[in-house]
Every structure is written in structure tokens, then in C-alpha cells.
PDB file with one MODEL, atoms N, CA, C and O in Angstrom:
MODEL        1
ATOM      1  N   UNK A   1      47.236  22.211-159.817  1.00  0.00           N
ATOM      2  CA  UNK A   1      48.544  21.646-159.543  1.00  0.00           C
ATOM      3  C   UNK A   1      49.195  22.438-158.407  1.00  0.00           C
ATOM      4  O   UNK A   1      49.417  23.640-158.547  1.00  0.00           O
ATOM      5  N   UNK A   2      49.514  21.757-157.245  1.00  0.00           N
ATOM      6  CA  UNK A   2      50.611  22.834-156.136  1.00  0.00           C
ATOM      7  C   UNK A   2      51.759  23.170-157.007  1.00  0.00           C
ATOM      8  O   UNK A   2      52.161  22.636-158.041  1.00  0.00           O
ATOM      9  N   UNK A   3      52.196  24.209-156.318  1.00  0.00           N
ATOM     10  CA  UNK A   3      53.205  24.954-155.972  1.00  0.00           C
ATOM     11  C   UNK A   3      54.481  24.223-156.332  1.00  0.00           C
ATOM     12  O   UNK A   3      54.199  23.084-155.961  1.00  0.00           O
ATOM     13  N   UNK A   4      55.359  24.182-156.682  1.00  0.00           N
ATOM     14  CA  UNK A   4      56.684  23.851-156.491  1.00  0.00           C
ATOM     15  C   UNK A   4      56.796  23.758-154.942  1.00  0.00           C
ATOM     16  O   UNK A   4      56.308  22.769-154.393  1.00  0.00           O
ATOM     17  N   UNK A   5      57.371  24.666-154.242  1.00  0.00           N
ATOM     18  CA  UNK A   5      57.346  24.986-152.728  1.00  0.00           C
ATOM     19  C   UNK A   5      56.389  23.863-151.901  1.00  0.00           C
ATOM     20  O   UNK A   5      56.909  22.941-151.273  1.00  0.00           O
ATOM     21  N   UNK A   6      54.849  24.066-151.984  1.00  0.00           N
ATOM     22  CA  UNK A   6      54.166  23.269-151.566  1.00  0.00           C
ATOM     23  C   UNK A   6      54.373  21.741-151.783  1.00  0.00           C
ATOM     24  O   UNK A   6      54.400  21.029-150.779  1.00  0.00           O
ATOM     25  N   UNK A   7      54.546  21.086-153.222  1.00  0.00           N
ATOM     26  CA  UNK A   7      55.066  20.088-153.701  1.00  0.00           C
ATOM     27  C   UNK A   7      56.674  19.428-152.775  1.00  0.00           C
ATOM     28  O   UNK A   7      56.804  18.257-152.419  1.00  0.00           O
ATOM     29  N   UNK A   8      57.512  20.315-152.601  1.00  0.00           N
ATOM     30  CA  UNK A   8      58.629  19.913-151.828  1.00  0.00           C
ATOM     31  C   UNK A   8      58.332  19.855-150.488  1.00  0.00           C
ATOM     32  O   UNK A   8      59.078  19.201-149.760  1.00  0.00           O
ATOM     33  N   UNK A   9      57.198  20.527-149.944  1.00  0.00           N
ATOM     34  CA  UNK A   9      56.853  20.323-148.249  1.00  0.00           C
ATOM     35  C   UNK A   9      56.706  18.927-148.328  1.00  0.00           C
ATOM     36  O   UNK A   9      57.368  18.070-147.742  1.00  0.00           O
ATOM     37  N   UNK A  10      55.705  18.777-149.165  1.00  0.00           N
ATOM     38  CA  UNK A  10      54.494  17.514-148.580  1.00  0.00           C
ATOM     39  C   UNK A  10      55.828  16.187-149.297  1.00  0.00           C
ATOM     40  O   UNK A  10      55.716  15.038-148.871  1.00  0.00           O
ATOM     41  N   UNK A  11      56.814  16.452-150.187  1.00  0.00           N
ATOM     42  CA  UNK A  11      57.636  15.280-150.178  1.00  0.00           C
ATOM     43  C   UNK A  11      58.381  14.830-148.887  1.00  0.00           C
ATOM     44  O   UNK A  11      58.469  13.707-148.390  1.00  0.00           O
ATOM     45  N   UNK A  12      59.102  16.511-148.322  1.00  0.00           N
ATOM     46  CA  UNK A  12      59.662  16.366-147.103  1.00  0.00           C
ATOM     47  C   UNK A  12      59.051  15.674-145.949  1.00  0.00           C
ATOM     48  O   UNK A  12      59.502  14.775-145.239  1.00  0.00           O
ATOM     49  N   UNK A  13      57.821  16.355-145.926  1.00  0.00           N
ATOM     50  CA  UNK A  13      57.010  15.491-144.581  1.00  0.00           C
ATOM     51  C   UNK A  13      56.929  14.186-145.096  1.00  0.00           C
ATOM     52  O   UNK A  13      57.636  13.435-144.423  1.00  0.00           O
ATOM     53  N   UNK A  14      56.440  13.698-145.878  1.00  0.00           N
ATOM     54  CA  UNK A  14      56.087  11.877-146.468  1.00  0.00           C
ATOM     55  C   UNK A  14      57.367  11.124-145.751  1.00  0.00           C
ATOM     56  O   UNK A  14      57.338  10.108-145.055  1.00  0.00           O
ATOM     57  N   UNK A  15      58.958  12.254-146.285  1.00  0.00           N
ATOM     58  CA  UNK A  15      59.688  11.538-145.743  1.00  0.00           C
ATOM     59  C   UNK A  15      59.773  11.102-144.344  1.00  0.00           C
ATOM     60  O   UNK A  15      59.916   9.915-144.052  1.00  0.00           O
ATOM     61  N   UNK A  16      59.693  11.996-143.516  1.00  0.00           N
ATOM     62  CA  UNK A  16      59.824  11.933-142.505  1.00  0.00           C
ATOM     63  C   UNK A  16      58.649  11.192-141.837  1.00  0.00           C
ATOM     64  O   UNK A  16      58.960  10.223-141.145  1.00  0.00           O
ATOM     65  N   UNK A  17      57.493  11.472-141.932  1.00  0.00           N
ATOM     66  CA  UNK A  17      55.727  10.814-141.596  1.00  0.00           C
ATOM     67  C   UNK A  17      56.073   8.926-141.874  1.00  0.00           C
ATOM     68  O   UNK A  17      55.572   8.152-141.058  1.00  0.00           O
ATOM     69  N   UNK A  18      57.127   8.211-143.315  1.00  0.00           N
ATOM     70  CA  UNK A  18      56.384   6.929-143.440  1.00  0.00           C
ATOM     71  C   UNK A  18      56.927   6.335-142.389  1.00  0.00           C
ATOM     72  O   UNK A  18      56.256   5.715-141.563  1.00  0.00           O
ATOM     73  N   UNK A  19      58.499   6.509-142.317  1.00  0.00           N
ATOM     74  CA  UNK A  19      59.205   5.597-141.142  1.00  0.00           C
ATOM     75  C   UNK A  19      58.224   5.276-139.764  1.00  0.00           C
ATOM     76  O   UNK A  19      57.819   4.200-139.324  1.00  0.00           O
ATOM     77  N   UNK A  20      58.034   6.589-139.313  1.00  0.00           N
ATOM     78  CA  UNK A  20      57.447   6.689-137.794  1.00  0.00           C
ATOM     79  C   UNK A  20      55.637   5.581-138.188  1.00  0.00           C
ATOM     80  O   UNK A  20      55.355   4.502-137.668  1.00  0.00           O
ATOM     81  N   UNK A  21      55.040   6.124-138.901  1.00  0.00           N
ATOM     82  CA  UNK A  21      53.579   5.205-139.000  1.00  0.00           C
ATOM     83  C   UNK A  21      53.951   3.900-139.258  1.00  0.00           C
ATOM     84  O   UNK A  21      53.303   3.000-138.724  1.00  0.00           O
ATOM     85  N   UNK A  22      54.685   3.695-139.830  1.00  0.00           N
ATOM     86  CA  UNK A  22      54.950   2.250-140.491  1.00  0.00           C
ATOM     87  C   UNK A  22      55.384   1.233-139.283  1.00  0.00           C
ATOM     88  O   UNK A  22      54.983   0.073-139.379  1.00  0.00           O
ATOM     89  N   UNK A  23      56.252   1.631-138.049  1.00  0.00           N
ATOM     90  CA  UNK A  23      57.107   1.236-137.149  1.00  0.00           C
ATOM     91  C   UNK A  23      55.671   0.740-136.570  1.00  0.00           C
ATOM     92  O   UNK A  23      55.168  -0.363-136.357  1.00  0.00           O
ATOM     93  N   UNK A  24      55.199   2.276-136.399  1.00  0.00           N
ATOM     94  CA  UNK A  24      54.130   1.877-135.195  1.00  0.00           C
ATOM     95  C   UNK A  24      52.867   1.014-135.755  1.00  0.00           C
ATOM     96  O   UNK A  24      52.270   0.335-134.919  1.00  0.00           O
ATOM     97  N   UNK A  25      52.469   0.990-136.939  1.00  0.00           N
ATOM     98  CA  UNK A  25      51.806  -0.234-137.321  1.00  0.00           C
ATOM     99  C   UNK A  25      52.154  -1.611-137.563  1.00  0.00           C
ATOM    100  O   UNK A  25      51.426  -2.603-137.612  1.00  0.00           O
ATOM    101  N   UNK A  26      53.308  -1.499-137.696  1.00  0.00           N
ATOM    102  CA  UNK A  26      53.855  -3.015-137.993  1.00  0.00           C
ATOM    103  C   UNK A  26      54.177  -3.036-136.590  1.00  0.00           C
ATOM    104  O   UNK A  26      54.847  -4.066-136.515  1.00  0.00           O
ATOM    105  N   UNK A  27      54.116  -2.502-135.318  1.00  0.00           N
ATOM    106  CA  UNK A  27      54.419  -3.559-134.180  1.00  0.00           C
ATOM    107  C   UNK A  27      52.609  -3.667-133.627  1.00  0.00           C
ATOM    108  O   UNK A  27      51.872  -4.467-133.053  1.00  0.00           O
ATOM    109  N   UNK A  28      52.567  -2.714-134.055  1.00  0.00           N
ATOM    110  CA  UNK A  28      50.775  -3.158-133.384  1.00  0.00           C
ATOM    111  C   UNK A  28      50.292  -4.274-134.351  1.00  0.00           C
ATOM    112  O   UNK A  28      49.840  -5.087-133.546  1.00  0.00           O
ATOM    113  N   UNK A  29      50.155  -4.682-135.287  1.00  0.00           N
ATOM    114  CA  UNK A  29      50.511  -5.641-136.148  1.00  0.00           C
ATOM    115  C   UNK A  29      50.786  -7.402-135.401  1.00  0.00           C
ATOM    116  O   UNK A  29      50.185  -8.450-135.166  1.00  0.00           O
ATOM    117  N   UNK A  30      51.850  -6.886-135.305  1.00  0.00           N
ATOM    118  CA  UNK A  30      53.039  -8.045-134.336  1.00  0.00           C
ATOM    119  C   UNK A  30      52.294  -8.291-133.131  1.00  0.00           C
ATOM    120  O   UNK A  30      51.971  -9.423-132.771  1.00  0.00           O
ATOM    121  N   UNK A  31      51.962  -7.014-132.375  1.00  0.00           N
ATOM    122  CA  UNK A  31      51.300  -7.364-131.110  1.00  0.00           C
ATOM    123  C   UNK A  31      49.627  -8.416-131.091  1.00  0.00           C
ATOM    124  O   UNK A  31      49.428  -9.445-130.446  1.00  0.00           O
ATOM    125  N   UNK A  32      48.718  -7.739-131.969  1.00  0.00           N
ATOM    126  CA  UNK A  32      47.454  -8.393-132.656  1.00  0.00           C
ATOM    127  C   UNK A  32      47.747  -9.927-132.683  1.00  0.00           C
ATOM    128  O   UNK A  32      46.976 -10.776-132.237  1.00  0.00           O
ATOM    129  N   UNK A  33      48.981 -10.181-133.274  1.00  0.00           N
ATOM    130  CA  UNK A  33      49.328 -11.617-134.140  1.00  0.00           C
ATOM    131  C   UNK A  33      49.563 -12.212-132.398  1.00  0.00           C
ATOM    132  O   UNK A  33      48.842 -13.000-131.785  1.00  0.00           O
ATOM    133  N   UNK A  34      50.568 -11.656-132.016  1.00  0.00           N
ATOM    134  CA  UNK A  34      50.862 -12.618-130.612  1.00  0.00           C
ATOM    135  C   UNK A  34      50.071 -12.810-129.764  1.00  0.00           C
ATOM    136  O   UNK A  34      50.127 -13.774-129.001  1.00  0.00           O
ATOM    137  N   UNK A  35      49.068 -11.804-129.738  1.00  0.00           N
ATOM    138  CA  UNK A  35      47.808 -12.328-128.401  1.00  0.00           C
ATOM    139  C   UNK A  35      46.545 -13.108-129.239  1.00  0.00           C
ATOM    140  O   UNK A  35      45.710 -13.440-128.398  1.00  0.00           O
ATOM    141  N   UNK A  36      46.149 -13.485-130.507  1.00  0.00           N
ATOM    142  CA  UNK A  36      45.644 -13.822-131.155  1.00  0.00           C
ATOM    143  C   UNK A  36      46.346 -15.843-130.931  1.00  0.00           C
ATOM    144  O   UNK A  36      45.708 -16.836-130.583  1.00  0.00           O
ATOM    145  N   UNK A  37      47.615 -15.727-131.261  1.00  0.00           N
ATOM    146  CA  UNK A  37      48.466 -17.083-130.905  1.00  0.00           C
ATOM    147  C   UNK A  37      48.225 -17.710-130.048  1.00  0.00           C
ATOM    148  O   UNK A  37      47.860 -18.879-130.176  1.00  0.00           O
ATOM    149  N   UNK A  38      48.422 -16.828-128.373  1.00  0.00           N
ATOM    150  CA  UNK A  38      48.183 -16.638-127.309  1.00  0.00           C
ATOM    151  C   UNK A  38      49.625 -17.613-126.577  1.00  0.00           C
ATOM    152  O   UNK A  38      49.559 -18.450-125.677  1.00  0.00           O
ATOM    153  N   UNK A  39      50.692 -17.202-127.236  1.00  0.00           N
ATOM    154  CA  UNK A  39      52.068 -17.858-127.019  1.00  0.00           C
ATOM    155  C   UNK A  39      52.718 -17.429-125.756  1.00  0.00           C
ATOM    156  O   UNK A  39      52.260 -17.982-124.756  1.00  0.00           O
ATOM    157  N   UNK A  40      53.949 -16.331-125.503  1.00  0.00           N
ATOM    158  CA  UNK A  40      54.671 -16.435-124.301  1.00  0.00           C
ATOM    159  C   UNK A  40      53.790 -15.131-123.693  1.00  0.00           C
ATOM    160  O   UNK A  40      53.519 -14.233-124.490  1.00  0.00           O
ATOM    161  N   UNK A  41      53.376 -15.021-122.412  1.00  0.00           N
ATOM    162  CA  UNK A  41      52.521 -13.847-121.539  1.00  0.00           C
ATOM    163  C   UNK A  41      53.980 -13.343-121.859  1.00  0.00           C
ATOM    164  O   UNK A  41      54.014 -13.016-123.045  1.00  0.00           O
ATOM    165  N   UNK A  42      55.083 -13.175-121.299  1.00  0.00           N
ATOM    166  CA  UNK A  42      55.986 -12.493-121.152  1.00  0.00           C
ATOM    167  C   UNK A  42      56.843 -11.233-122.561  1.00  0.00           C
ATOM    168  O   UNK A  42      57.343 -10.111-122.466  1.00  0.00           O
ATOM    169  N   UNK A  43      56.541 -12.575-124.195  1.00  0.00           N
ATOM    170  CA  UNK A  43      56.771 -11.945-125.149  1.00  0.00           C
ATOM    171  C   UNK A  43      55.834 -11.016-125.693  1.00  0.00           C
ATOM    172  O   UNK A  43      56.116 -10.244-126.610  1.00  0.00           O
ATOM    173  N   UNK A  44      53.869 -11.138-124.709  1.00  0.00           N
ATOM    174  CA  UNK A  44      53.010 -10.686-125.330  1.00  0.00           C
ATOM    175  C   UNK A  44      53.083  -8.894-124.829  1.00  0.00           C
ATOM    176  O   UNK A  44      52.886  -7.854-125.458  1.00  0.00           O
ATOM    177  N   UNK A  45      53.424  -9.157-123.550  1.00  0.00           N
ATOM    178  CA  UNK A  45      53.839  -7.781-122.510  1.00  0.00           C
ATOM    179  C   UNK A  45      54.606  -7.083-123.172  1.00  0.00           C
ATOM    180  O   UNK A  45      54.272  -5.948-123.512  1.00  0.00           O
ATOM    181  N   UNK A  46      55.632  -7.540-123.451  1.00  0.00           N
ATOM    182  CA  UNK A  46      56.779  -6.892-124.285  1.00  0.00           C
ATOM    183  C   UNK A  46      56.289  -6.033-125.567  1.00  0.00           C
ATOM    184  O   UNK A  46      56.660  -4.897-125.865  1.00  0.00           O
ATOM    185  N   UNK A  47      55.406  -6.819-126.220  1.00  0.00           N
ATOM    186  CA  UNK A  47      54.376  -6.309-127.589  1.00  0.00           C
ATOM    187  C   UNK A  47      54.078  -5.715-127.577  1.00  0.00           C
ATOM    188  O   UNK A  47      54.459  -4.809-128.318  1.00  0.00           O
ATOM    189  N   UNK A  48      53.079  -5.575-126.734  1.00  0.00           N
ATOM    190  CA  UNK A  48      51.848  -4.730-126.336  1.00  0.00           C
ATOM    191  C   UNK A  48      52.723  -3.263-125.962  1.00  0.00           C
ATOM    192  O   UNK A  48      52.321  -2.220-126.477  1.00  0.00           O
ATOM    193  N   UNK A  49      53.830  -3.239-125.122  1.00  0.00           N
ATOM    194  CA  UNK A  49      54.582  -1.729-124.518  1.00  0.00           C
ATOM    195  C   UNK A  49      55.194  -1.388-125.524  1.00  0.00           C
ATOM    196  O   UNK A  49      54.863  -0.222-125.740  1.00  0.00           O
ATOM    197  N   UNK A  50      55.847  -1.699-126.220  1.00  0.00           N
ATOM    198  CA  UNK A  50      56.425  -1.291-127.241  1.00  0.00           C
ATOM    199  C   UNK A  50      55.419  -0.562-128.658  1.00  0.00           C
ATOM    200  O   UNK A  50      55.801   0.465-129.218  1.00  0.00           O
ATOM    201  N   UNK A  51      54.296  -1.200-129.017  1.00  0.00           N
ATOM    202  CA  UNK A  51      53.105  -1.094-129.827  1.00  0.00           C
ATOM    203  C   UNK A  51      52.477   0.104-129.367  1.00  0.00           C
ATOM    204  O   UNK A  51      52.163   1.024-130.123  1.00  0.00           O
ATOM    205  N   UNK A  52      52.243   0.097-127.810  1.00  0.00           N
ATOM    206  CA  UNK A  52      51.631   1.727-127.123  1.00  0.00           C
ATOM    207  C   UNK A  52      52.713   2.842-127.214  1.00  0.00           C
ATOM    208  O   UNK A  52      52.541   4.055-127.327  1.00  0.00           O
ATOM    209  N   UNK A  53      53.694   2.238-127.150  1.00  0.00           N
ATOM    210  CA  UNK A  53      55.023   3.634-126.798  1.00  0.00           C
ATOM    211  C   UNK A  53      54.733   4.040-128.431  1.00  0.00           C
ATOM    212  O   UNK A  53      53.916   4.936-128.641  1.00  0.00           O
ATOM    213  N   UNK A  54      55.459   3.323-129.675  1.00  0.00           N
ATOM    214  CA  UNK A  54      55.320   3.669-130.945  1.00  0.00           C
ATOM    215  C   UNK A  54      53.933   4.147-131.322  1.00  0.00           C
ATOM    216  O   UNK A  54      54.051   4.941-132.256  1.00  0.00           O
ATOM    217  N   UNK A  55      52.657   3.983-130.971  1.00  0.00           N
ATOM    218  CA  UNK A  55      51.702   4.647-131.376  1.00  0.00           C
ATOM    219  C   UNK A  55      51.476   6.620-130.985  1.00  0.00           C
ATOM    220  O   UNK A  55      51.358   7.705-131.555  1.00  0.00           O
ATOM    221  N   UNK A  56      51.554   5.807-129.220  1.00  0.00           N
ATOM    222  CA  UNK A  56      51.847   7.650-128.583  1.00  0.00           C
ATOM    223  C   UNK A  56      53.276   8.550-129.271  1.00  0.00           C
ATOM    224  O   UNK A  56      53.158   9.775-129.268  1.00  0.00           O
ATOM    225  N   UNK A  57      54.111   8.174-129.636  1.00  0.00           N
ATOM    226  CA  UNK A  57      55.257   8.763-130.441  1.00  0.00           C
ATOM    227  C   UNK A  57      54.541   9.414-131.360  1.00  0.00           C
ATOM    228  O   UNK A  57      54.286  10.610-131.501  1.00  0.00           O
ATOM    229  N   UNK A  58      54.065   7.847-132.351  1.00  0.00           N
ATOM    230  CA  UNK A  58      53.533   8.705-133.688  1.00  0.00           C
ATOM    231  C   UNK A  58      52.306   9.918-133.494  1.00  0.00           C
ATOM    232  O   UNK A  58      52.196  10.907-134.218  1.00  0.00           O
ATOM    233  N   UNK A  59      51.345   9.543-132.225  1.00  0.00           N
ATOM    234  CA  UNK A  59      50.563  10.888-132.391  1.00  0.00           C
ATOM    235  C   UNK A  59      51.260  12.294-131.417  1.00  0.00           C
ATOM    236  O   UNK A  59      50.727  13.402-131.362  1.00  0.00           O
ATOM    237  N   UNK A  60      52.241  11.999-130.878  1.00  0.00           N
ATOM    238  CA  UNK A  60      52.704  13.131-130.473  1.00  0.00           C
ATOM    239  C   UNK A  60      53.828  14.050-131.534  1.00  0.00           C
ATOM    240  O   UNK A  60      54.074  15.253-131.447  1.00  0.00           O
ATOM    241  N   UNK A  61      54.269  13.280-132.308  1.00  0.00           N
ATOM    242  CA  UNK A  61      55.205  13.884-133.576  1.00  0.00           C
ATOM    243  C   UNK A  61      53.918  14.494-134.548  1.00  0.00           C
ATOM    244  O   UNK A  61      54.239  15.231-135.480  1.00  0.00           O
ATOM    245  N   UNK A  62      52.502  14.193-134.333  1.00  0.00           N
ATOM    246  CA  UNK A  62      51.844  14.574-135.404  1.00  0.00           C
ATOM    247  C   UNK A  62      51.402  13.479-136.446  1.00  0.00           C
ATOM    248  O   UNK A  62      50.376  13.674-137.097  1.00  0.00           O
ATOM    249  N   UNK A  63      52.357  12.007-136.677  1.00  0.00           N
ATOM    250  CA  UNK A  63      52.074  11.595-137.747  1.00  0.00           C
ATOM    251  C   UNK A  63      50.741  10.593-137.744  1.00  0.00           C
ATOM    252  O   UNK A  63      50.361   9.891-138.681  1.00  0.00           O
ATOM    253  N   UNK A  64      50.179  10.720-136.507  1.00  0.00           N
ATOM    254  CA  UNK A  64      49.090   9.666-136.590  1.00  0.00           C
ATOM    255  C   UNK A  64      47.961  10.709-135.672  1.00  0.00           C
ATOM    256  O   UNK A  64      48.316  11.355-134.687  1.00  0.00           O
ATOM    257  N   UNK A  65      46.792  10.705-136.139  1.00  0.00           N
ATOM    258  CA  UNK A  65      45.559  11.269-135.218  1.00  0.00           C
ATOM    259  C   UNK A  65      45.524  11.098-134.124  1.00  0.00           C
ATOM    260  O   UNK A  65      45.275   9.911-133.915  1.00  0.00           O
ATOM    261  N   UNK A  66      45.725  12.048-132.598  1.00  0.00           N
ATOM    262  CA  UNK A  66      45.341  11.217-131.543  1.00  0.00           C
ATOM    263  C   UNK A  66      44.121  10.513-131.301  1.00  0.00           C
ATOM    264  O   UNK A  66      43.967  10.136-130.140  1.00  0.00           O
ATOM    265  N   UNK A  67      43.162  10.230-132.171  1.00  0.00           N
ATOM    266  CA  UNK A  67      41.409   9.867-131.668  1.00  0.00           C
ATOM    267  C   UNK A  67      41.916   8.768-132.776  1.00  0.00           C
ATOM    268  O   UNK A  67      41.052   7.892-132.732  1.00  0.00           O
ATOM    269  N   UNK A  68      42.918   8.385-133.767  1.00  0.00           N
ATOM    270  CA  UNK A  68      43.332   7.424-134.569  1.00  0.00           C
ATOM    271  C   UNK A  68      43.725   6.138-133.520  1.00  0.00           C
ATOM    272  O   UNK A  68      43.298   4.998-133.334  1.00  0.00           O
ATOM    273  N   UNK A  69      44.907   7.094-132.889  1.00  0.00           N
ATOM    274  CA  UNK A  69      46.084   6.092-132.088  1.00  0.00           C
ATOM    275  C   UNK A  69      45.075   5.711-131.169  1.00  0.00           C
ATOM    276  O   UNK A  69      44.809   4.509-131.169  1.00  0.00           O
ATOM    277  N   UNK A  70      44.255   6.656-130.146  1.00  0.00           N
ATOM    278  CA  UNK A  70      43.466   6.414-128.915  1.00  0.00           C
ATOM    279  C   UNK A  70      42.356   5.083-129.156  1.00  0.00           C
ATOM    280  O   UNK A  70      41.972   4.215-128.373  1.00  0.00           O
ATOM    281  N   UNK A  71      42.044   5.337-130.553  1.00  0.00           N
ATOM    282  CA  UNK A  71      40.894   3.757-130.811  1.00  0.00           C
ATOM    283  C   UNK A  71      41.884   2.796-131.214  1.00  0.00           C
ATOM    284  O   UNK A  71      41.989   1.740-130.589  1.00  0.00           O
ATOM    285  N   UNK A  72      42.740   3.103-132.360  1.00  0.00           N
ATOM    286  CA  UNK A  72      44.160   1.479-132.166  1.00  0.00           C
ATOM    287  C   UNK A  72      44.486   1.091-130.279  1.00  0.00           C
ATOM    288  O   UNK A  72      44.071   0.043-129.784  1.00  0.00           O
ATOM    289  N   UNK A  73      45.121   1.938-129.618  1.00  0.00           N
ATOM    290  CA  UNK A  73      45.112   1.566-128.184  1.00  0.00           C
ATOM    291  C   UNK A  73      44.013   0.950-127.591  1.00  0.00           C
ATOM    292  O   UNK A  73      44.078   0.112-126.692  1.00  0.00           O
ATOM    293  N   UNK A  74      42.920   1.416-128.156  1.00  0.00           N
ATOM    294  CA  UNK A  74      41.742   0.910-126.991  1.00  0.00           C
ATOM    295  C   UNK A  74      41.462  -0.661-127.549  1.00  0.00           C
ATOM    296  O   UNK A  74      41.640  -1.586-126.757  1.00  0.00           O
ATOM    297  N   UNK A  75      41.081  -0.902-128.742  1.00  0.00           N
ATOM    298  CA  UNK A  75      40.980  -2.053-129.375  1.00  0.00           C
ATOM    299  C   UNK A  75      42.219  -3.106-129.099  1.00  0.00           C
ATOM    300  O   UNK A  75      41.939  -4.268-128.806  1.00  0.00           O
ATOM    301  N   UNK A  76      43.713  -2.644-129.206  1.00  0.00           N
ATOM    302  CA  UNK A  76      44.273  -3.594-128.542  1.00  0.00           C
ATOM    303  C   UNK A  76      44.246  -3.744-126.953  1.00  0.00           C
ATOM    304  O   UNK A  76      44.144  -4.842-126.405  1.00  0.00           O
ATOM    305  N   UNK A  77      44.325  -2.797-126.419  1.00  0.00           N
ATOM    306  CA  UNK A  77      44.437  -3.548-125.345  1.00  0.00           C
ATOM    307  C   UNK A  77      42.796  -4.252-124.726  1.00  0.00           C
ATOM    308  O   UNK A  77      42.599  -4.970-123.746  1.00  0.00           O
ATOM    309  N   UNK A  78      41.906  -3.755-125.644  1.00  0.00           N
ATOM    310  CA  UNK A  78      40.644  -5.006-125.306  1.00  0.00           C
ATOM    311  C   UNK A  78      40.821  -6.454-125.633  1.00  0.00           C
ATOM    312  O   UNK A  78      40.423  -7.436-125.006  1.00  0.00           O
ATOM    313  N   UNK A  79      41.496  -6.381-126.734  1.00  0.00           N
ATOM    314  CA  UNK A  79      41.568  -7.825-127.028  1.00  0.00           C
ATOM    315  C   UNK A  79      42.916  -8.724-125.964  1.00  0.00           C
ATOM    316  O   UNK A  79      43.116  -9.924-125.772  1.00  0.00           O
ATOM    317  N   UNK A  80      43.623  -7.482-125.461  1.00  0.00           N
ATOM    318  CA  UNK A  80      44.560  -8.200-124.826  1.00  0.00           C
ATOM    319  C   UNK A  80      43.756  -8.934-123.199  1.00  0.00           C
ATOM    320  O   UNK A  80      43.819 -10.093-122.789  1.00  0.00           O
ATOM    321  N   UNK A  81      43.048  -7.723-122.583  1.00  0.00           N
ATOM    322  CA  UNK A  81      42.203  -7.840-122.027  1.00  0.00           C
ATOM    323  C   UNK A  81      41.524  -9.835-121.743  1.00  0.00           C
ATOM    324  O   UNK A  81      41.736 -10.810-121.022  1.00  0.00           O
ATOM    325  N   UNK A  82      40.578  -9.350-123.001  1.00  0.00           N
ATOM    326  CA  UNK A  82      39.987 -10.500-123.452  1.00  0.00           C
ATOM    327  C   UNK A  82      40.411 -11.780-123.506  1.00  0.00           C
ATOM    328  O   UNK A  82      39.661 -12.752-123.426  1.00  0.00           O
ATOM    329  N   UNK A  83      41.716 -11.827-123.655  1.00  0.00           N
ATOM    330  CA  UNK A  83      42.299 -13.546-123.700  1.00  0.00           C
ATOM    331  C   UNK A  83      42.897 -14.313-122.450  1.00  0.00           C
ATOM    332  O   UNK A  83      43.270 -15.480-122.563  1.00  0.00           O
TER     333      UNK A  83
ENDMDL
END
């Protein structure tokens, strides 16, 4: 069983860690869905920058792997690529 101490880190970080992963998966998410549609080029651009900015956030705060975020980035923008 941790620590008391240890136990209150890893609550503190959770707190702080779900917001930031969650943002940045649910717009990469959003982005997947809109070039998959293949609806407005203009709303898909918008997706896609916003989806890269929130991923590089989350691996520069720590909360996501950079070799995590770097294969989510590469895979979307192949498929964006692709259509």
C-alpha cells in the first residue's frame, strides 16, 4: 500500500494530468471525425491546429509521452494527408 504522502501526490497529479489529456484527445478525436466526413477544408485546418497545439502542450507539461503524441501527430496528419 503507498504512503499517505505518495497517495496525495499521485491524487494531485491525476488532478491536474485528466483535464490537459482529455482536451487533447477529444480534439484529436474531433479532428479524425472531420477529415474522415471530409466536410469544410477550412473547418478541417482549424482541427487539425488546434489537435497539434493540444497534443504538443500535453507532452510538453509531461502529461502525454512525447513518442505517444509524435505517433498521434504522425497518424493524423497522414490521414489528413491522404484525403
Amino acid at each position: 500500500m503507498p504512503s499517505k504522502k505518495s497517495h496525495r501526490t499521485s491524487v494531485k497529479n491525476a488532478e491536474y494530468n485528466r483535464p490537459i489529456a482529455s482536451r487533447a484527445k477529444t480534439l484529436l478525436k474531433n479532428s479524425m471525425e472531420l477529415i474522415e466526413e471530409n466536410k469544410d477544408q477550412d473547418k478541417i485546418q482549424k482541427s487539425f491546429k488546434e489537435a497539434i497545439s493540444a497534443l504538443d502542450k500535453a507532452s510538453q507539461k509531461g502529461v502525454m509521452h512525447k513518442n505517444n503524441v509524435a505517433r498521434k501527430k504522425s497518424k493524423l496528419s497522414k490521414k489528413l494527408n491522404s484525403k
